[in-house]
Steps between C-alpha positions, in 0.01 A plus 500: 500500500553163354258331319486208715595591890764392652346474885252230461584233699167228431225400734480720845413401792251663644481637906184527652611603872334876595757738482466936573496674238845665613654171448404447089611855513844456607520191278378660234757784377496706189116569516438909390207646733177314408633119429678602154787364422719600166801213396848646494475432084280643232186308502190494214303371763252719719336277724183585749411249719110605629384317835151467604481514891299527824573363807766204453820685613688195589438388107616826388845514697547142410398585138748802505805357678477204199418678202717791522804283492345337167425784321853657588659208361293578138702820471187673438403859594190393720279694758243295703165662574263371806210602461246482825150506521385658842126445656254216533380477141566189355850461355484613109840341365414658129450846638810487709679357109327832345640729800824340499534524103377863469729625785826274352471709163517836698839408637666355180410368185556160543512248220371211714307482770450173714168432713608293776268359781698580878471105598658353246917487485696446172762187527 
């Protein structure tokens, strides 16, 4: 892949409308089983994305329909990991990072791995 991608394109704008998730998945093409997504070039750059979640669904399709396009454009091998907490306990963000890491490294050895927080949305 080239050092410097060609597909970015500058500040996105970003959609909050609702959407189903069969929607971001028919605008989202390429994806392997999972979320991962491999560039069609050789790429140093192994990429998981780790997601702590519970109960915000309409920030996590609005997080996923935004970001994947972003990260596609890095031509980077990425794979995005969401990783819910279930039950009433009160919601342990650091544990979730832990889980997330820790389950990430069984799938691939990445060389980076990005904590990201489901509300927020890269521009």
């Amino acid at each position: 892949c080239p050092t410097k991608p060609t597909g970015t394109i500058g500040k996105l704008a970003v959609d909050f409308k609702p959407v189903d998730i069969e929607v971001i998945e028919e605008e989202i093409q390429d994806l392997q089983p999972g979320g991962e997504f491999y560039p069609n070039c050789t790429t140093s750059h192994d990429v998981a994305i780790i997601i702590p979640y519970r109960n915000r669904e309409d920030q996590l399709k609005a997080l996923l329909r935004h970001l994947h396009p972003v990260l596609k454009r890095q031509n980077i091998h990425y794979r995005i990991f969401v990783v819910n907490q279930v039950g009433e306990n009160k919601f342990n963000r650091a544990m979730l990072m832990n889980v997330g890491y820790a389950e990430a490294m069984k799938v691939f050895d990445w060389t980076c791995l990005v904590f990201h927080d489901v509300d927020l949305l890269p521009e």
